[in-house]
C-alpha positions in Angstrom: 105.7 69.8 83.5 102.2 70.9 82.9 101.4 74.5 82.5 100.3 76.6 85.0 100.0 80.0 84.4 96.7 79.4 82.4 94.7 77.7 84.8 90.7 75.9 84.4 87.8 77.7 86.1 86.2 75.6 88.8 83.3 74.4 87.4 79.2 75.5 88.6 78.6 79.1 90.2 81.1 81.5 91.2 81.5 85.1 92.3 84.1 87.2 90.8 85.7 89.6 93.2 87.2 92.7 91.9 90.3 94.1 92.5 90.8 94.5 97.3 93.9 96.6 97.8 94.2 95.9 101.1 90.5 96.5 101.9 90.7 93.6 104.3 87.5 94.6 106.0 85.4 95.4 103.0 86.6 91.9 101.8 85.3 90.5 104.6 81.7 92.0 104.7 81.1 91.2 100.5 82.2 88.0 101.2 79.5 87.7 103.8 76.9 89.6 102.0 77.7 86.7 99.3 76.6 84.2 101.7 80.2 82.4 102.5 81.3 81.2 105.5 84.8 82.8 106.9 86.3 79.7 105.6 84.8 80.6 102.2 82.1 77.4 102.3 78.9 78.4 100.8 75.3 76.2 101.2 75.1 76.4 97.4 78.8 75.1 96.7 80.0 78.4 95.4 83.2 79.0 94.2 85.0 82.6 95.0 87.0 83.7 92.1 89.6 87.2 92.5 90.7 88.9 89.9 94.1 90.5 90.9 95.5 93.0 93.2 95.4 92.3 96.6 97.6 95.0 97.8 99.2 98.1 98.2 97.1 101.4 99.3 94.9 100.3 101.9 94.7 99.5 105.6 95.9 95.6 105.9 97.9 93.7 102.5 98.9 91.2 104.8 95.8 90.0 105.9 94.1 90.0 102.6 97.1 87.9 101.4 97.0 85.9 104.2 93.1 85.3 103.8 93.7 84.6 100.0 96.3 82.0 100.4 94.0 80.1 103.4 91.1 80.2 100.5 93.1 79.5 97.9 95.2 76.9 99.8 91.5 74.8 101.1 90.2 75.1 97.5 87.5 77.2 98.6 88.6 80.0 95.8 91.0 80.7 93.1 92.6 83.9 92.0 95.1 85.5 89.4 98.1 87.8 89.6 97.4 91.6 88.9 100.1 94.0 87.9 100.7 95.0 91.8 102.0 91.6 92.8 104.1 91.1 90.1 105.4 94.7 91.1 105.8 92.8 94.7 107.4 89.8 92.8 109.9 91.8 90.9 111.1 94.2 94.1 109.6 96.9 91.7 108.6 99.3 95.1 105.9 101.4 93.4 103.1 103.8 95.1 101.2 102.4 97.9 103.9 99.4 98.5 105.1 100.2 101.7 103.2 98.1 103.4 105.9 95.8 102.0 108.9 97.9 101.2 110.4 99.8 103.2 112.0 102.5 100.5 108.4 103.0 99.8 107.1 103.9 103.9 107.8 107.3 104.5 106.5 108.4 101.5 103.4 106.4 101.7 102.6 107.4 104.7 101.1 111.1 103.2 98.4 109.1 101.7 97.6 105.5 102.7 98.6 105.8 106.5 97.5 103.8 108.3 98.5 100.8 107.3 99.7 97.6 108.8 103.4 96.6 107.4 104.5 93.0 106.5 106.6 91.5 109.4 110.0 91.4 107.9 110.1 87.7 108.3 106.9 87.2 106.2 108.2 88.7 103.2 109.8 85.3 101.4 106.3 83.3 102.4 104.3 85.9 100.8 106.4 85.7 97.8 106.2 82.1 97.5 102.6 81.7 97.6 102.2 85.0 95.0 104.7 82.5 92.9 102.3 79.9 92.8 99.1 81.7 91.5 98.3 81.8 87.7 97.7 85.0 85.1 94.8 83.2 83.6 91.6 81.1 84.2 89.0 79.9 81.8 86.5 77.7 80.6 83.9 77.4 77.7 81.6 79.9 79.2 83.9 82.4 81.1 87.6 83.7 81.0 89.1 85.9 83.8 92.4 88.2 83.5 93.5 90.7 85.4 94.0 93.8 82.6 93.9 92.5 79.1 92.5 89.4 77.2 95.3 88.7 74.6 95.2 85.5 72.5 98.6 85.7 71.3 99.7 86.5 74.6 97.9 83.9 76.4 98.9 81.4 73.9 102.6 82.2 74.8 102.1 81.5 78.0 100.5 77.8 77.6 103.8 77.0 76.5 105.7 78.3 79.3 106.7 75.2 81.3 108.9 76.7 83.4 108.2 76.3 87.3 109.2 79.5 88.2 107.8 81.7 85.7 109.7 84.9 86.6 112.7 83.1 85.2 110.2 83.9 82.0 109.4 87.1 82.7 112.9 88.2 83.7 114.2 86.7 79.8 111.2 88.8 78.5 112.5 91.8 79.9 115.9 91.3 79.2 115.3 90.9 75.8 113.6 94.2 75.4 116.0 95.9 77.3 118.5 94.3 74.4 115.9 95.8 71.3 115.8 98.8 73.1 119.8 99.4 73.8 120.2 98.5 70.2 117.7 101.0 68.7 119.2 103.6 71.6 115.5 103.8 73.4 116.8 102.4 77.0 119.8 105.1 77.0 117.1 107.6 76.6 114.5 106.5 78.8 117.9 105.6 81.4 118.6 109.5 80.9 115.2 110.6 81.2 114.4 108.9 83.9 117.6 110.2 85.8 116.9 114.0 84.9 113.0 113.7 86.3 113.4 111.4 89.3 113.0 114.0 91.8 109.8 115.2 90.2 108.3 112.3 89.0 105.7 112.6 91.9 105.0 116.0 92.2 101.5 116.9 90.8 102.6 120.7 91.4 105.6 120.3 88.5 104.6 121.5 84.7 105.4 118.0 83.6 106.2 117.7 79.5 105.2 114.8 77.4 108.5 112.6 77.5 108.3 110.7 75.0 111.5 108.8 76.1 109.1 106.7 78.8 106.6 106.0 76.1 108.8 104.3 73.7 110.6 102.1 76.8 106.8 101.5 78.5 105.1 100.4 75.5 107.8 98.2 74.2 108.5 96.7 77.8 104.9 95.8 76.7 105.4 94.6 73.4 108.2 91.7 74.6 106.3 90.8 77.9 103.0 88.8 77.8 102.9 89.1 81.6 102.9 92.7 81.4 100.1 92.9 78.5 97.7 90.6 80.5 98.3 91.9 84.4 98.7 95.6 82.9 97.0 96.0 80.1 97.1 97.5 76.5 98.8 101.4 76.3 99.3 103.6 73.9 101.0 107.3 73.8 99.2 109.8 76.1 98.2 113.0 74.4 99.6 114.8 77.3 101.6 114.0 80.7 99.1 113.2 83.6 99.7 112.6 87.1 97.7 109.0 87.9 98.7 106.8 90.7 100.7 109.6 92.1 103.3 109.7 89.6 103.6 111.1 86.3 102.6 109.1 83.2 103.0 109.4 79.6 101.4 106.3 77.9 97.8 105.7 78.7 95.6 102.9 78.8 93.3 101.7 75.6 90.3 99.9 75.8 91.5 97.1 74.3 87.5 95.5 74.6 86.6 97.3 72.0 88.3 95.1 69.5 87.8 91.6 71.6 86.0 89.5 69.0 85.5 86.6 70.5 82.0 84.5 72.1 83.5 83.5 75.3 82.9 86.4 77.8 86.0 87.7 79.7 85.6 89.4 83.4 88.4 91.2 84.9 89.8 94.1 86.6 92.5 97.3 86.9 90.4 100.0 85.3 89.0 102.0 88.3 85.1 102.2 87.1 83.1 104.1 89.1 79.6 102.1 90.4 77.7 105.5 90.6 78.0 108.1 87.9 80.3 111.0 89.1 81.1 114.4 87.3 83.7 114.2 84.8 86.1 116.6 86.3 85.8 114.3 89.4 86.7 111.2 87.6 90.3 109.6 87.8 91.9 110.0 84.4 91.6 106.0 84.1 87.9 105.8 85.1 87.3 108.5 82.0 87.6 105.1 79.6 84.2 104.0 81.3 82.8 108.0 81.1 80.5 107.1 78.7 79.3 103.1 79.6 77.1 102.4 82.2 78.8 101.1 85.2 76.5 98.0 85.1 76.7 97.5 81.7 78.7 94.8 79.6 80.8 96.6 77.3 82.9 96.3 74.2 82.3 95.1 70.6 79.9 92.2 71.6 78.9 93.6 74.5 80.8 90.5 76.4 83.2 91.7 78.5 82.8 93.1 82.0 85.5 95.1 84.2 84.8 94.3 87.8 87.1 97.0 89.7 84.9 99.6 91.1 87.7 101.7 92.9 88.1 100.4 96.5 91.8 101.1 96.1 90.8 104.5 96.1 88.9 104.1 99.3 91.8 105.8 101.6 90.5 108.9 100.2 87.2 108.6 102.7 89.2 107.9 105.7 91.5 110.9 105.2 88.1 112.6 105.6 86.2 110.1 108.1 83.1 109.0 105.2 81.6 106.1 105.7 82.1 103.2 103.1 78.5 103.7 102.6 78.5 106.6 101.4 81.9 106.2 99.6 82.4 106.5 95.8 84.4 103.9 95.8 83.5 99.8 96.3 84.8 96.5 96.1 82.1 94.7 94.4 81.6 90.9 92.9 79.9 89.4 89.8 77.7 86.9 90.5 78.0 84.1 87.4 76.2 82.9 85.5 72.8 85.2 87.3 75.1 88.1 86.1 74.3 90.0 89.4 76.6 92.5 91.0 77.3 92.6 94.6 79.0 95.3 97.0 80.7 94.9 100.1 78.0 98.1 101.1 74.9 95.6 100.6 74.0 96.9 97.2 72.6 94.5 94.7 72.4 95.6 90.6 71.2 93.3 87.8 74.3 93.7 85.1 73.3 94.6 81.4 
C-alpha cells in the first residue's frame, strides 16, 4: 500500500492558508480576495493549500470542515492535519472543542460562545474524512507542515503503510507510556495530573513549575513523529504559564532556527502577530516571533515562513464587538511562488 501521510504538492501556483479555527466567514472572504470561486476554481488554475487546524475556538468548525472536505474532495485544494484534529481524532477534548464534545460545552461557552455544535450524527463522517488527510506535503521547491519540519520524523512516516494511521500513532504512544512506567515518569505525571486537575485552568492559581508534565510531554514527543510534526518541538518552560487557557510547563522552541536545509518549508501553529503589538500584549507563544518581522522569512537561511497570524484568537473582538478590520488577529495566505501575503481584511504585503 503506498504511503500516504507524506503527500506531493500540486504542481504550478498555490496559496497557502494559515491556520481557520472555525473562522468560517473570514475563510470565506480570503478565499475571495484570492480570486477563487466558492467552488475553489480560480481563472489562473490555482491551487489552495491549508496548513492545519480547522477547528475548535471560533463561530462554525463544522462548516469549515465541511467546506474543506467539498475542496479537498473536487481536487480544488489540499490540506494537512494540525495538532487540533488529531486532538479531535484521538477523543482528546481540549479548550475550544466543544463545538465537538460535549464534556468540553459548558466550559467553552465562557469564551468561544457562540458557536455552532457538530450534529451528533456528523461526528463519525467528520472523523473519517480528518482520517484521510496527510501530515505532510512537498515538492522540490516547497514543503508544508503543520508545527515542525523534522527529517527523521518525516522519514518515519514514509514508511508507515498502514491505512489507518492512528493504529501508528496509538503504538507510538503506547510505547512511551511503557519507557515512561519503566523509568516511573507516567506514575508521576498520573499523580500530578490528579492532584492539579481542578486548577489546571485557573489563571487566578499560583501555579508551580511541575516538572512531572515536562518529562511525560516532551517524551510523548520524543516516541511520536505525529506529535513532533502537528505540535511542534518543546522544551522545559522556565516557569508555569497559562496559554490556551490551561496551565503549561514545557514551551515551544523555534526549531527554524537550526533547519538547514534549501527547500523552503511554510507552515503554521505559532500565533504571529501581522502588526507589531506591545510585548506585554503578546500571547506567550507569539513572544518567539517578538523580535522577526511578521513579514519576514525567518530562521537560519532565512527559508521558512510561519503562516498563522492568530485568527483563532479572533473570539476576543466579538466579546467586545471590533470589527475584523480592526482586529489584531487575521487569517492570512501566502501566495507562492510571488511570495505575497494575503488577509481575509483585504490587506496585501510583499514577504521578505
Amino acid at each position: 500500500m503506498p504511503n500516504f501521510l507524506v503527500q506531493a504538492l500540486p504542481t504550478g501556483s498555490l496559496d497557502i492558508i494559515g491556520d481557520v479555527h472555525g473562522e468560517f466567514q473570514a475563510l470565506l472572504q480570503l478565499i475571495e480576495n484570492l480570486g477563487y470561486e466558492p467552488d475553489g476554481s480560480h481563472p489562473e488554475n490555482r491551487h489552495l493549500i491549508f496548513v492545519g487546524d480547522y477547528c475548535d475556538r471560533g463561530p462554525d468548525s463544522p462548516a469549515v470542515i465541511d467546506y474543506l472536505k467539498s475542496l479537498i474532495t473536487n481536487k480544488k485544494a489540499k490540506g494537512i492535519l494540525g495538532n487540533h484534529e488529531i486532538n479531535l481524532l484521538i477523543d482528546d477534548a481540549k479548550d475550544g472543542s466543544g463545538w465537538f464534545f460535549e464534556e468540553r460545552y459548558r466550559s467553552d461557552l465562557r469564551n468561544y460562545s457562540p458557536f455552532k455544535r457538530v450534529k451528533p450524527e456528523n461526528r463519525d463522517e467528520i472523523k473519517e474524512f480528518l482520517r484521510t488527510l496527510p501530515i505532510v506535503l512537498e515538492r522540490d521547491d516547497l514543503r508544508i507542515v503543520h508545527a515542525a519540519w523534522s527529517n527523521p520524523a518525516i522519514d518515519t512516516l514514509r514508511a508507515v503503510k498502514s491505512d489507518d494511521f492512528l493504529d501508528y500513532f496509538f503504538e507510538c504512544e503506547h510505547k512511551a507510556d511503557n519507557y515512561a512506567e519503566k523509568k516511573g515518569i507516567l506514575d508521576k505525571y498520573l499523580r500530578a495530573k490528579q492532584d492539579w486537575k481542578e486548577k489546571i485552568e485557573d489563571p487566578h492559581v499560583l501555579m508551580p513549575l511541575l516538572q512531572s508534565y515536562i518529562d511525560y510531554d516532551l517524551l510523548k514527543n520524543e516516541f511520536n513523529p505525529i506529535r513532533l510534526l502537528t505540535s511542534g518541538t518543546e522544551g522545559p518552560a522556565k516557569q508555569a504559564f497559562f496559554a490556551g487557557n490551561r496551565w503549561r510547563f514545557s514551551d515551544r522552541t523555534a526549531w527554524w532556527d537550526s533547519y538547514l536545509d534549501d527547500v523552503p518549508v511554510v507552515f503554521g501553529h505559532y500565533w504571529r502577530q501581522l502588526f507589531p503589538q506591545p510585548v506585554a500584549k503578546m500571547s506567550k507563544y507569539s513572544l518567539l516571533f517578538k523580535d522577526i518581522d511578521p513579514f519576514s522569512w525567518h530562521g537560519a537561511k532565512k527559508n521558512t515562513f510561519c503562516i498563522d497570524y492568530s485568527v483563532g484568537a479572533r473570539w476576543r473582538d466579538r466579546h467586545k464587538a471590533q470589527a475584523p478590520e480592526d482586529s489584531a488577529f487575521h487569517l492570512a495566505a501566502l501566495r507562492w511562488p510571488e511570495k505575497i501575503i494575503m488577509t481575509d481584511t483585504g490587506f496585501t504585503y510583499p514577504t521578505r
